[in-house]
N, CA, C and O of each residue as an XYZ file, in Angstrom:
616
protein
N      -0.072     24.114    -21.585
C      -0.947     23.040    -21.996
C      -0.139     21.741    -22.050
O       0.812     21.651    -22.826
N      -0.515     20.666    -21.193
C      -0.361     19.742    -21.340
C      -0.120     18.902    -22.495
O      -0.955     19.175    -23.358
N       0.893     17.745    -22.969
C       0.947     17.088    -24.087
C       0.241     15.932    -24.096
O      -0.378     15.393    -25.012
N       0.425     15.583    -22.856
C      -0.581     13.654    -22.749
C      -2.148     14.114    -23.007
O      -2.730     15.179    -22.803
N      -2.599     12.770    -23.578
C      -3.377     12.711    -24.085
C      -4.429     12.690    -22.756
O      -4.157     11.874    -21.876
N      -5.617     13.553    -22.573
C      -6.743     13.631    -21.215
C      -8.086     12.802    -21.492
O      -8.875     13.390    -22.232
N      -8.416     11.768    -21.115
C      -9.263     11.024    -21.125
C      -9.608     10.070    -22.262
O     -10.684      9.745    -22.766
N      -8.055      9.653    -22.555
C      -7.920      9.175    -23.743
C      -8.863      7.766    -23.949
O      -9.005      6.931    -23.055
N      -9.434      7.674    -25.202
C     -10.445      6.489    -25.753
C     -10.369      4.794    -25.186
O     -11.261      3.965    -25.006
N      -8.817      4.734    -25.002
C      -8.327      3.383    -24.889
C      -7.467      3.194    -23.198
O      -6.740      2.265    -22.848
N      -7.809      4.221    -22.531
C      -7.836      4.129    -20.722
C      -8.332      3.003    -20.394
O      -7.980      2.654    -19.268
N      -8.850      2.460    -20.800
C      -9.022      1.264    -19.564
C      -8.483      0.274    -19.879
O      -8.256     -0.518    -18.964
N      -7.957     -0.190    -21.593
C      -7.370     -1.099    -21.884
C      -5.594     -0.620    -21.060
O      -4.747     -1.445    -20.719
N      -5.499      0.588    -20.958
C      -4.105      1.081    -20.857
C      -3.506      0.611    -19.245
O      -2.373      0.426    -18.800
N      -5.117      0.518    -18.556
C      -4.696      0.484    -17.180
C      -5.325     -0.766    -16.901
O      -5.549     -0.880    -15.696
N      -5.761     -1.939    -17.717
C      -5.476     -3.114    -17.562
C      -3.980     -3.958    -17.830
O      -3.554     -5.048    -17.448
N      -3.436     -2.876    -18.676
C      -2.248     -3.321    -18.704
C      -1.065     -3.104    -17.980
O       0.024     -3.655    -18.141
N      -1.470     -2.027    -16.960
C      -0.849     -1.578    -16.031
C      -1.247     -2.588    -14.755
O      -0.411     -2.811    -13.880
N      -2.457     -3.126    -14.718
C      -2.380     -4.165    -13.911
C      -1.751     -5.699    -14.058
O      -1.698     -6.481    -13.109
N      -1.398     -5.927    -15.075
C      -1.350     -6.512    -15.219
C       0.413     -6.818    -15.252
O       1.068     -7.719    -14.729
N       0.716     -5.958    -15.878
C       2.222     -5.766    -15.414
C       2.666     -5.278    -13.617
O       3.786     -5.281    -13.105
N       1.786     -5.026    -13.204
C       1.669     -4.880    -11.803
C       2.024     -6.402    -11.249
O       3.090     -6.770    -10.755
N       0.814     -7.185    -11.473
C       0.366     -8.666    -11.381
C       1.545     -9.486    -11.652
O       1.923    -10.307    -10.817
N       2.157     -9.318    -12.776
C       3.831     -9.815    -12.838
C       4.697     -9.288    -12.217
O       5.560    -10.122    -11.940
N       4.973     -8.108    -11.764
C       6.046     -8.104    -10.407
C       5.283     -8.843     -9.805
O       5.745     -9.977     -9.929
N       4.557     -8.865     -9.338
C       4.221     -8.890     -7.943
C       4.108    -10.816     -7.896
O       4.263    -11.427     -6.839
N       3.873    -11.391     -8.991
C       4.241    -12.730     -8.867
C       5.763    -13.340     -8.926
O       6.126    -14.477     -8.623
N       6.533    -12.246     -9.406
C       7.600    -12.675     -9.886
C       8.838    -12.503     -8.434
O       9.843    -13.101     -8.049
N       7.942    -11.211     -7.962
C       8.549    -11.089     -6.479
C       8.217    -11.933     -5.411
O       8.827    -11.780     -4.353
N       6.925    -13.230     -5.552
C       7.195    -14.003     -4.422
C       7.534    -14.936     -4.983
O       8.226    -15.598     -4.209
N       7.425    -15.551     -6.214
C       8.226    -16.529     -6.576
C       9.779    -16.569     -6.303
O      10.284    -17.554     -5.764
N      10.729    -15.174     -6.792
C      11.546    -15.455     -6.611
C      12.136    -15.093     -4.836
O      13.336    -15.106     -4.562
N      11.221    -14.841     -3.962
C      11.481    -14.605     -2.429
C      11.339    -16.064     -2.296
O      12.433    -16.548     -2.004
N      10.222    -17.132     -2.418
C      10.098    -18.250     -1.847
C      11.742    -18.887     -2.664
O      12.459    -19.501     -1.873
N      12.221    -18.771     -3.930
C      13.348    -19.492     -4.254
C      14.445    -18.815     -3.803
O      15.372    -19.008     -4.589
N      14.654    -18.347     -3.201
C      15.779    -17.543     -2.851
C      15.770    -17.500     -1.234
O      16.829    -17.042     -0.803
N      14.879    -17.848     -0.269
C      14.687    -17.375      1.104
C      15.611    -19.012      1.466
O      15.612    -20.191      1.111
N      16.359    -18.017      2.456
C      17.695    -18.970      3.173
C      19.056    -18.973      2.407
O      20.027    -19.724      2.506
N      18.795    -17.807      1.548
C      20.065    -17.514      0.689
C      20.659    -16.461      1.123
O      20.215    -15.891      2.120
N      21.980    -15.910      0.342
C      22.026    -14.432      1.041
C      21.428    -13.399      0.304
O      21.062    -13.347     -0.870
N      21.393    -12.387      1.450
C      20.514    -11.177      0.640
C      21.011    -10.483     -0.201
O      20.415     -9.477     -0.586
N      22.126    -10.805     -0.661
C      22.263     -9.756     -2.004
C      23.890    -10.542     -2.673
O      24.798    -11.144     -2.100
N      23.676    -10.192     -4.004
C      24.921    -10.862     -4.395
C      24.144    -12.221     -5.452
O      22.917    -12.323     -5.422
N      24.819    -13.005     -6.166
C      24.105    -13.971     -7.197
C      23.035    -14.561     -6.086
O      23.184    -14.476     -4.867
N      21.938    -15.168     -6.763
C      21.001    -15.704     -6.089
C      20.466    -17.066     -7.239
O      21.090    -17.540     -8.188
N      18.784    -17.507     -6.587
C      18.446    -18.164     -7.688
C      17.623    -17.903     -9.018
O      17.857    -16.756     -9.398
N      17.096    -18.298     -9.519
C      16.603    -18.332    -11.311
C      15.130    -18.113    -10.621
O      14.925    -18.737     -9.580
N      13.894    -17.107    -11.231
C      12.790    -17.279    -11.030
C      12.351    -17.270    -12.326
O      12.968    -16.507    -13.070
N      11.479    -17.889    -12.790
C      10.913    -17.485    -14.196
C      11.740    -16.852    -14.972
O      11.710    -15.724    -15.463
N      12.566    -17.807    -15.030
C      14.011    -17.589    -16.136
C      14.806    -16.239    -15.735
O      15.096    -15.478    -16.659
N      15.029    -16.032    -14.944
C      15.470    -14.458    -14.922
C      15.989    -14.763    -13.418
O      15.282    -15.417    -12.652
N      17.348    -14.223    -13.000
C      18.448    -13.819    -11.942
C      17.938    -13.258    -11.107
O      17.511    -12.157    -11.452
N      17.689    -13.679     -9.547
C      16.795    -12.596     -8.694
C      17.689    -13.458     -7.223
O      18.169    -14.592     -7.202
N      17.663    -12.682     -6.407
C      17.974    -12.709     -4.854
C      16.859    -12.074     -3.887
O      15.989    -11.267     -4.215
N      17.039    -12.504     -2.903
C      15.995    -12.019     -1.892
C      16.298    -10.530     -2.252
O      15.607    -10.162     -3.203
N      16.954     -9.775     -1.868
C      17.125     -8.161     -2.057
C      16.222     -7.718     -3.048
O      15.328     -6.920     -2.768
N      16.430     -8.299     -4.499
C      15.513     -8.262     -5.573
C      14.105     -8.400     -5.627
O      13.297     -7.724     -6.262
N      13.890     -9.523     -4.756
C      12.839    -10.200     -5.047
C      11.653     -8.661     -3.766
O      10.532     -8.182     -3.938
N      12.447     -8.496     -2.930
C      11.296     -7.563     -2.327
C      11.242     -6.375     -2.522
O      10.529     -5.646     -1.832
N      12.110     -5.868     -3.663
C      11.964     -4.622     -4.247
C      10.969     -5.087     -5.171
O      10.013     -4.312     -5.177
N      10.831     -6.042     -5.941
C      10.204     -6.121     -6.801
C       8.870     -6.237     -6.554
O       8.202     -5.549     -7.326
N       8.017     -7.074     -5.477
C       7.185     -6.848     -4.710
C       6.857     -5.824     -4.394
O       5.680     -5.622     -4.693
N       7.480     -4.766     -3.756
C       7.134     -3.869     -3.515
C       6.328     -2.963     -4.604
O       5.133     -2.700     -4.742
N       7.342     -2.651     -5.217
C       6.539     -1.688     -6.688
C       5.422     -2.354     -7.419
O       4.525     -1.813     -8.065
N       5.690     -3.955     -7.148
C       4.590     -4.337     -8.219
C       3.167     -4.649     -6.895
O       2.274     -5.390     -7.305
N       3.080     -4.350     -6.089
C       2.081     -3.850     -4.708
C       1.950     -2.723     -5.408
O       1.184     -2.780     -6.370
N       2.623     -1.460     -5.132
C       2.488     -0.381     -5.823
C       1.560      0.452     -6.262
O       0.832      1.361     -5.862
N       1.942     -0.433     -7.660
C       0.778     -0.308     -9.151
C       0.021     -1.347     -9.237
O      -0.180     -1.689    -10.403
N      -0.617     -2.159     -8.224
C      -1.498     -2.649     -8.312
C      -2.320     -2.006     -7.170
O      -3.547     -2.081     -7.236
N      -1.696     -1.344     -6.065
C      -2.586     -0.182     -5.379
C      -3.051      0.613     -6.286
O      -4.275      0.512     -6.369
N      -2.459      1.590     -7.220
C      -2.166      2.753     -7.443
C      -3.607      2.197     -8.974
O      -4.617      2.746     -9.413
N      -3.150      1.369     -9.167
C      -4.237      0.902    -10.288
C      -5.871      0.544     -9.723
O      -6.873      0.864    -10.362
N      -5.890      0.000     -8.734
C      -7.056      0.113     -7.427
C      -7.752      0.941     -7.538
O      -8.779      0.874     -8.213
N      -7.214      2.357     -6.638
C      -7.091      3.440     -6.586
C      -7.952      4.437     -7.583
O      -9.001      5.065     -7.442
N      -7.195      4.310     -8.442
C      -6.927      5.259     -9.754
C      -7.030      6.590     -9.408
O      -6.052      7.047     -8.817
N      -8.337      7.640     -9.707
C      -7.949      8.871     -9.911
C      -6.757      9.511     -9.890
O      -6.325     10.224     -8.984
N      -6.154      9.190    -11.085
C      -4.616     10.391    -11.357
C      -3.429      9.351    -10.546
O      -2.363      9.086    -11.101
N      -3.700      8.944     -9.494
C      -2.777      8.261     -8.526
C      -2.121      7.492     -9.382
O      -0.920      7.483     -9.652
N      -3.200      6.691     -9.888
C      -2.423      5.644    -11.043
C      -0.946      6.060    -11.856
O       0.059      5.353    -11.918
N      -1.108      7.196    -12.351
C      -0.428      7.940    -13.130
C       0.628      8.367    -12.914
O       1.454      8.111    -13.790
N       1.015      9.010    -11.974
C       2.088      9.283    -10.639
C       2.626      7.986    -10.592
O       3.712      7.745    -11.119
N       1.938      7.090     -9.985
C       2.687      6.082     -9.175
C       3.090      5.368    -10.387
O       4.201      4.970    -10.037
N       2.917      4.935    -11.603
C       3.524      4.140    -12.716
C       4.589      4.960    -13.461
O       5.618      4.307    -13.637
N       4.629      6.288    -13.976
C       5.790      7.371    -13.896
C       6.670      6.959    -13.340
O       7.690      6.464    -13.820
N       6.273      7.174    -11.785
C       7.952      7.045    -10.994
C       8.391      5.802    -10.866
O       9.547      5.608    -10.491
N       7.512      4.722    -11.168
C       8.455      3.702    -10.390
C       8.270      3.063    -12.016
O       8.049      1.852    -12.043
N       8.325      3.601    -13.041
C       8.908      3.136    -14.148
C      10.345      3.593    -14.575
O      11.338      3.001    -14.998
N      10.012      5.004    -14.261
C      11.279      5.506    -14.651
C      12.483      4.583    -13.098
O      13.623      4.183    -13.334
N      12.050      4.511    -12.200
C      12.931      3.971    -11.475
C      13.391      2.431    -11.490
O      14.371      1.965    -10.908
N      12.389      1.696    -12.352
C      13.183      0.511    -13.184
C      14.219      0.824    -13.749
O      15.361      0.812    -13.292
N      13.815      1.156    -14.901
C      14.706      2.008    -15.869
C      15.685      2.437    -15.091
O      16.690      1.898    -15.554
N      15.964      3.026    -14.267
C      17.467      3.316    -13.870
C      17.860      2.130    -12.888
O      18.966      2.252    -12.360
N      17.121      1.002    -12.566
C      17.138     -0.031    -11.282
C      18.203     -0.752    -12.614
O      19.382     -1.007    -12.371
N      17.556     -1.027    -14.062
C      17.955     -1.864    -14.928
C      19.217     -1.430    -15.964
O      20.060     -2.139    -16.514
N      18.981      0.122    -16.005
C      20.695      0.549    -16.588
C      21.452      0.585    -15.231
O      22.571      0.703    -15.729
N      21.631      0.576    -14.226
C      22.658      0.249    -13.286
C      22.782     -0.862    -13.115
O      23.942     -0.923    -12.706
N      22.269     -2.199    -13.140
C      22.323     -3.634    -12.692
C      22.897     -4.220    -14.690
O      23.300     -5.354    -14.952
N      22.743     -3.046    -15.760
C      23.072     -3.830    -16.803
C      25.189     -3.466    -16.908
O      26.022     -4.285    -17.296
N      25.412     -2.318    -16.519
C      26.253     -1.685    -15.944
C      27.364     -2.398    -15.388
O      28.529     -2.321    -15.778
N      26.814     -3.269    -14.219
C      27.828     -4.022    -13.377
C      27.008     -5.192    -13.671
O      26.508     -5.688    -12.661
N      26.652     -5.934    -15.082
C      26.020     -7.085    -15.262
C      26.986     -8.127    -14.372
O      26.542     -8.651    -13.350
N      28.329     -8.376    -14.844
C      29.674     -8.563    -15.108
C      30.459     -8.794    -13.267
O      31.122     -9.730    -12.820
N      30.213     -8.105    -12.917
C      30.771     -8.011    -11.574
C      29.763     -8.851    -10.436
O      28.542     -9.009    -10.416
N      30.895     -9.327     -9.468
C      30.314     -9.974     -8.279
C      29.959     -9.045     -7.364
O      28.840     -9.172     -6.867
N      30.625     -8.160     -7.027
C      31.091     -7.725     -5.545
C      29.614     -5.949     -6.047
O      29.306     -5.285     -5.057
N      28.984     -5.497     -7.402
C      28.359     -4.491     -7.019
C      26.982     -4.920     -8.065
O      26.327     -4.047     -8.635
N      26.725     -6.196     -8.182
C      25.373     -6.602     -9.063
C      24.503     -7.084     -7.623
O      24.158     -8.255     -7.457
N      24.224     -6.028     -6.661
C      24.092     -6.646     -5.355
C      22.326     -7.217     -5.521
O      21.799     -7.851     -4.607
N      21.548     -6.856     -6.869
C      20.295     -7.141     -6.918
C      20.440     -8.975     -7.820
O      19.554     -9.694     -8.281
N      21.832     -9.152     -7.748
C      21.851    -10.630     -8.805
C      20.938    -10.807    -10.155
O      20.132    -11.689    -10.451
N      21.484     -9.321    -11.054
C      20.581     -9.820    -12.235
C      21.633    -10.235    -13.013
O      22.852    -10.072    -12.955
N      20.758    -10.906    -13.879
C      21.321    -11.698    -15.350
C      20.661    -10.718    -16.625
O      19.794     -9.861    -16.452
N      21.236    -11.038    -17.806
C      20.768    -10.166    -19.150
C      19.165    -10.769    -19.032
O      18.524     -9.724    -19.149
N      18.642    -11.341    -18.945
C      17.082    -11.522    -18.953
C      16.628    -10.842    -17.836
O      15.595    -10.323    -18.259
N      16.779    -10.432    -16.370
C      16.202     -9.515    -15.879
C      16.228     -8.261    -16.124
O      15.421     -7.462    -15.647
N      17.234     -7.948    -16.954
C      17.885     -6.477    -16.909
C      16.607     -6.065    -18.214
O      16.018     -5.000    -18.394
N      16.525     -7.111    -18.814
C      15.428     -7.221    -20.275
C      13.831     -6.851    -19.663
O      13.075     -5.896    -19.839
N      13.737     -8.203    -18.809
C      11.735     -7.736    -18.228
C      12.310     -6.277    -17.093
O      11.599     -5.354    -16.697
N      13.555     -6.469    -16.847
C      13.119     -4.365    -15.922
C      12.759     -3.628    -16.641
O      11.872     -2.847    -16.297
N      13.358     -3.582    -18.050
C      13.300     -2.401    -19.008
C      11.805     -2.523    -19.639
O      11.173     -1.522    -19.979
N      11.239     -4.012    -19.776
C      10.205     -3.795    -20.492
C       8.727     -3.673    -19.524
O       7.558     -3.467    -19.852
N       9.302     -3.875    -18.364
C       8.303     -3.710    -17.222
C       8.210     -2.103    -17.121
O       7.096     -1.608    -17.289
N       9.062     -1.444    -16.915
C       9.561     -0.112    -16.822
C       9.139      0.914    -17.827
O       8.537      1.973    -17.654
N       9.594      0.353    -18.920
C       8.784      1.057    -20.111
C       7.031      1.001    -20.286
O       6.281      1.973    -20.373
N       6.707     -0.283    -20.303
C       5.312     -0.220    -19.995
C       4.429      0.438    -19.127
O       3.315      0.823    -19.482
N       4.947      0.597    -17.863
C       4.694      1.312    -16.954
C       4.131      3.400    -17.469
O       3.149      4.127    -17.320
N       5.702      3.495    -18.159
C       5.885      4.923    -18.332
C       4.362      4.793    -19.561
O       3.337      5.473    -19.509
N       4.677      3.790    -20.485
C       3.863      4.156    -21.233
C       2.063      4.301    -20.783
O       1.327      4.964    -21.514
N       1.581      3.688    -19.677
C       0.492      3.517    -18.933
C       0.239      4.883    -18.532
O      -0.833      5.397    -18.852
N       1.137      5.561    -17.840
C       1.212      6.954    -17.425
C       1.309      7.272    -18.260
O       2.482      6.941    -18.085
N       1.285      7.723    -19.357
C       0.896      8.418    -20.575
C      -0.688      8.645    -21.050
O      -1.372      9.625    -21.346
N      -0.866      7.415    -20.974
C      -2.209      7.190    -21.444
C      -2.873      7.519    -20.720
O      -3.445      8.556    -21.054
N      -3.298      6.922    -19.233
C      -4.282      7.000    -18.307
C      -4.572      8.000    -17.340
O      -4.929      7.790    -16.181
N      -4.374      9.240    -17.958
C      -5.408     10.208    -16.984
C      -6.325     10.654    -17.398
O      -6.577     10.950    -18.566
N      -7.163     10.794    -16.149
C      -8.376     11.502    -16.932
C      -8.857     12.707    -16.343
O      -8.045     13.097    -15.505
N      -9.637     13.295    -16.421
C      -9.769     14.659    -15.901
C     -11.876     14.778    -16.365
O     -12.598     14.146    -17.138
N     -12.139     16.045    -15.279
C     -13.357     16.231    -16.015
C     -13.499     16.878    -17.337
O     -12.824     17.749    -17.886
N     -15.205     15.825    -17.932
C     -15.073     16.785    -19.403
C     -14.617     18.609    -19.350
O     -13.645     19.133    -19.892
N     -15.468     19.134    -18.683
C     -15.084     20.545    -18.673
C     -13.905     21.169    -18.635
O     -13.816     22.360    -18.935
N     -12.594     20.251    -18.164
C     -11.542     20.415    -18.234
C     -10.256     19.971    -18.784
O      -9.130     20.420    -18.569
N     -10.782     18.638    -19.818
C     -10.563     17.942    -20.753
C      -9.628     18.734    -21.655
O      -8.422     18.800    -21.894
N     -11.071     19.455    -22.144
C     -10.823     20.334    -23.280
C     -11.280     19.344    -24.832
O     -11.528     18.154    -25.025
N     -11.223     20.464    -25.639
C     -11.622     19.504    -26.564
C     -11.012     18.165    -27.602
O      -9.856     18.251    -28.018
N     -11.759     17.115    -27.922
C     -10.976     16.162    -28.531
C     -10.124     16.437    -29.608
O     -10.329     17.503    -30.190
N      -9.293     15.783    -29.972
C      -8.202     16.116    -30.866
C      -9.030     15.967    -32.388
O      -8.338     16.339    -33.335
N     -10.043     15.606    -32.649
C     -10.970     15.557    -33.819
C     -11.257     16.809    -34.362
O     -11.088     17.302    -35.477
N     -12.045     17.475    -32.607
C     -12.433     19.030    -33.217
C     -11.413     19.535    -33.049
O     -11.572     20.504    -33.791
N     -10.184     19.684    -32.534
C      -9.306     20.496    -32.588
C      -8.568     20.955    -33.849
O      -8.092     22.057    -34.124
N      -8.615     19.361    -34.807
C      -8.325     19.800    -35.912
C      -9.043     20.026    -36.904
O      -8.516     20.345    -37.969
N      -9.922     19.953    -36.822
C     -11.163     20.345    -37.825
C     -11.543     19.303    -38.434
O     -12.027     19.513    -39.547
N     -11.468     17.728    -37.920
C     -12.094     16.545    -38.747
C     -13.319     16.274    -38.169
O     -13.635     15.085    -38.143
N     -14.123     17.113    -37.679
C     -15.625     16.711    -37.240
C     -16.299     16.442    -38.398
O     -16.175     17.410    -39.148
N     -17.231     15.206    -39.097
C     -17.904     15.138    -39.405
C     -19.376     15.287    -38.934
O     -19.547     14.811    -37.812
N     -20.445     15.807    -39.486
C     -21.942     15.893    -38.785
C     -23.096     15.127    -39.128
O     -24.153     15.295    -38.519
């Protein structure tokens, strides 16, 4: 038996917020492609919305935040999957780039302590979206956590 919560009450607020953090990569990745294009691709770059980004950066970041704004489109379950993995793969995009904050020659995505900050909290949000937002049919739901514990009122 599953632990996440199945067709939980507050899904749609969960996966507006998954768009919406979608909606910020995905602005933050052409902002910082248009400030950064004619630079080099990897290695320090320029400032987008306060935060350290290089072309290299900037179209990874695009990418995922395309992603989960497909994957949020989409939905059935897809949603769920696709914000999982490419949260947890912030999360390790942002403990490796916090890692070699410090260094020239292997911070090849050019972050600064404020990107390494919105990866983690982009990343986390993400995971937490995939938590919330699946849903399944009633029949396979199962029952709400109300009757499960015996707080049905009638």
């Amino acid at each position: 038996m599953a632990h996440t919560p199945v067709n939980h009450p507050l899904r749609p607020i969960y996966r507006i917020v998954g768009f919406v953090t979608g909606a910020y990569l995905v602005a933050f990745g052409i902002i910082g492609f248009i400030s950064t294009s004619g630079e080099a691709f990897t290695g320090p770059g320029a400032r987008a919305l306060g935060q350290g980004s290089n072309l290299l950066w900037s179209i990874v970041v695009l990418a995922v935040g395309a992603l989960v704004l497909l994957g949020t489109a989409v939905g059935k379950n897809i949603d769920v999957l696709i914000d999982q993995y490419l949260g947890w793969g912030l999360l390790v995009l942002g403990s490796y780039s916090l890692a070699v904050l410090r260094t020239d020659e292997v911070n090849f995505f050019g972050f600064t302590m404020s990107t390494v900050i919105a990866t983690y909290l982009a990343g986390l949000l993400l995971i937490t979206v995939s938590l919330y937002s699946k849903s399944a049919p009633q029949s396979k739901a199962g029952a709400p956590r109300q009757v499960r514990e015996g707080r049905v009122t009638a």
